[in-house]
C-alpha positions in Angstrom: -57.8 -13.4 33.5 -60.1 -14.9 30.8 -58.8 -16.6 27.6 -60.1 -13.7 25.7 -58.2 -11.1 27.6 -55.0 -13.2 27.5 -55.5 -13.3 23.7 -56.4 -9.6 23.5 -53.3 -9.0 25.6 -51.5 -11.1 23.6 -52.3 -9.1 19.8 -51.3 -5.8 21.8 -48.1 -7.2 22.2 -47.5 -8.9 19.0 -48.6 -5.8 17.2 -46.1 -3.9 19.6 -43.1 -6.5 19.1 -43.8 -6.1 15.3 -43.9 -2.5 15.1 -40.8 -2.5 17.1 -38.8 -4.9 14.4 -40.1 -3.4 11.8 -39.3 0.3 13.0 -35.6 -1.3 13.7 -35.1 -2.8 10.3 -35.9 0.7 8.6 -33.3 2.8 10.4 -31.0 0.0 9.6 -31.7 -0.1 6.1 -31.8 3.8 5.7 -28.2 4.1 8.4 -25.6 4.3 5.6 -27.8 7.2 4.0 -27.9 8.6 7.9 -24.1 8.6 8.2 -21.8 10.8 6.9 -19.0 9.3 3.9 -16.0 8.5 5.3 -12.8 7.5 1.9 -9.6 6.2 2.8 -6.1 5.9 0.7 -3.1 4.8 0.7 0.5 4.5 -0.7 3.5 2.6 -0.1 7.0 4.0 -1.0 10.1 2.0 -1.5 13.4 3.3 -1.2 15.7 2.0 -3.2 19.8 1.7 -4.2 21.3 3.8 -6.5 21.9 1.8 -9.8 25.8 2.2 -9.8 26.6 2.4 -5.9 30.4 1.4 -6.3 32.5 -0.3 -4.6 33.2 3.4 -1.7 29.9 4.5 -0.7 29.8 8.5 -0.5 26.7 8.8 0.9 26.0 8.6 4.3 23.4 6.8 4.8 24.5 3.9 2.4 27.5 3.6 4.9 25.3 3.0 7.8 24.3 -0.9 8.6 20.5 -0.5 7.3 21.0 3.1 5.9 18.0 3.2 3.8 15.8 1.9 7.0 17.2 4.4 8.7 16.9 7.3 5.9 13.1 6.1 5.5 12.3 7.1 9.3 13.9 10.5 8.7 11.5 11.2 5.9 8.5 10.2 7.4 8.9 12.9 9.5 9.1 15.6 6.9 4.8 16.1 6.5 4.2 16.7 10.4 7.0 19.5 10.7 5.1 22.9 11.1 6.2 24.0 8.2 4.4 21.1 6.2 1.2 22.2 8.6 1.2 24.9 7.1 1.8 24.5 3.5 -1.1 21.7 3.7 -3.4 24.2 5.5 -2.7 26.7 2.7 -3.6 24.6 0.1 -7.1 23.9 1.8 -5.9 19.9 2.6 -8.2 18.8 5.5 -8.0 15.0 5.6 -6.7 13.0 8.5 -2.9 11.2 7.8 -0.9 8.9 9.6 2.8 7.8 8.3 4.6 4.3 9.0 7.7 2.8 8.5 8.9 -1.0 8.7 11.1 -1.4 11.4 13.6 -4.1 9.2 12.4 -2.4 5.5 12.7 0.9 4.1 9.2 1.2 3.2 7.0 4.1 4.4 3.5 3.9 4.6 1.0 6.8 3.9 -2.5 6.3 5.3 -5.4 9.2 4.5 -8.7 9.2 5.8 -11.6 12.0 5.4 -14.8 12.9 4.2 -13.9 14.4 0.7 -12.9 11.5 -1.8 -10.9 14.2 -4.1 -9.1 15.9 -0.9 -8.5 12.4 0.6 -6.5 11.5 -2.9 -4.9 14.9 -2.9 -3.7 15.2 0.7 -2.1 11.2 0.2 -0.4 12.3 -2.8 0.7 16.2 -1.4 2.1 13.5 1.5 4.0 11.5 -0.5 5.4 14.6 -2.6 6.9 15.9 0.7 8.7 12.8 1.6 10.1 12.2 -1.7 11.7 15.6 -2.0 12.3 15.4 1.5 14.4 12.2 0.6 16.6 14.3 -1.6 17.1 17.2 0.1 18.7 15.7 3.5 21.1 13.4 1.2 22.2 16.5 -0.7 22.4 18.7 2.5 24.9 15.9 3.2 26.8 15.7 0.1 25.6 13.1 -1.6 26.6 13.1 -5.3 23.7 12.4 -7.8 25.1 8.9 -8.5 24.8 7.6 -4.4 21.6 9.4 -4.5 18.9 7.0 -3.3 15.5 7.2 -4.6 11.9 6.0 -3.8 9.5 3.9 -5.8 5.7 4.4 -4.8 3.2 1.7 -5.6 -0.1 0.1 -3.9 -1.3 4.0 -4.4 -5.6 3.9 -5.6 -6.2 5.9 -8.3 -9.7 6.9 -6.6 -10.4 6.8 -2.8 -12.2 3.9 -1.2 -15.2 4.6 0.9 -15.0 2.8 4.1 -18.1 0.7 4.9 -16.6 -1.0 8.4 -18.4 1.3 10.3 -21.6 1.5 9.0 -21.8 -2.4 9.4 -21.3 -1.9 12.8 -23.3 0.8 13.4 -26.3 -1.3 12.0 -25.0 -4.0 14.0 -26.0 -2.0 16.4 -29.3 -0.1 15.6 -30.5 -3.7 14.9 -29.2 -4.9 18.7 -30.6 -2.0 20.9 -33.6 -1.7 18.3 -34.7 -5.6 19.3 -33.7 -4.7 23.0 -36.1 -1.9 22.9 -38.7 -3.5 21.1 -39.0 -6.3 23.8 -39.0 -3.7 26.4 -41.5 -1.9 24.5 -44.0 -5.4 23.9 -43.2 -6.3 27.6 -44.3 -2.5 28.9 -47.4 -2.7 26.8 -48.4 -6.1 28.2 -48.3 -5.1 31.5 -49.8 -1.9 31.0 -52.9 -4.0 29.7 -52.6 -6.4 32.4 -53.0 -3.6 34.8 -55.9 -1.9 33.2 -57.6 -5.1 32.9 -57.1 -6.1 36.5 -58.0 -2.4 37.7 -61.1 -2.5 35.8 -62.3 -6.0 36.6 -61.3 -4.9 40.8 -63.6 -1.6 40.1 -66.8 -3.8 38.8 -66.7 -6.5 41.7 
């Protein structure tokens, strides 16, 4: 091969390799516009000791070692019941939740995540309205008076969801990885494609 088909080989390529990076660094720039919005909230809820407990504890669950650990796991199940399902689905809730407790605190945790900012701050704060009425129903269904009544604090709640941007870094992560892959592929494929027509039409003039 002749310098100036190695060079003329070598600008196909280059221009190929270019194209390739440059094609990549578009849909990488232009991915968070690509990809749907995806918000997240949260809240935190405490529960906490009556103010005047006593010296004989009439509720229940105060009498038990840990009783407000063990009354935060019994509320955290009120939002998944079917009945909950259903009062969610009637009042048009779609986002995604997930509920957590401490295993040594009584805090539970509320985690939304969906596509709507408003319903993701709506369906967190529908979540945490069950729990906390849940938290006073099953103490009065056990005869709690009002004054061993335990209540729960909520706090580390956003006023607004947050949109979550974790993905789309990695998604350009990687556009950008396959995009250089394929732009190599792409240079190397043109080069020998050259290479071949060069040596096919230098064999057909011998």
């Amino acid at each position: 091969m002749s310098l100036g088909t190695l060079r003329k080989v070598t600008v196909h390529t280059s221009i190929a390799l270019a194209l390739g990076i440059v094609i990549t660094c578009a849909l990488a720039v232009s991915l968070p516009q690509l990809l749907p919005a995806n918000y997240q909230a949260t809240a935190r809820l405490m529960l906490l000791l009556p103010p005047n407990t006593g010296l004989m504890a009439t509720n229940p669950f105060l009498e038990q070692p840990n009783g407000l650990v063990v009354l935060s796991r019994v509320i955290a199940e009120a939002p998944l019941t079917d009945s909950s399902r259903e009062a969610r689905d009637a009042l048009g809730l779609s986002s995604q939740f997930e509920i957590s407790f401490d295993h040594s605190q009584p805090i539970v945790t509320v985690s939304v995540e969906g596509g709507s900012p408003v319903d993701v701050i709506e369906t967190r704060d529908w979540v945490v309205a069950v729990i906390e009425s849940e938290l006073l129903t099953v103490q009065e269904q056990l005869g709690a008076p009002t004054t061993q009544t335990a209540s729960a604090h909520t706090f580390m709640a956003e006023a607004s969801a947050i949109r979550i941007v974790g993905d789309s870094a990695r998604a350009k992560i990687g556009v950008i990885a396959a995009g250089l892959i394929l732009s190599a592929v792409w240079a190397a494929a043109v080069q020998r494609r050259h290479q071949s027509s060069r040596a096919g039409y230098e064999k057909s003039v011998r």
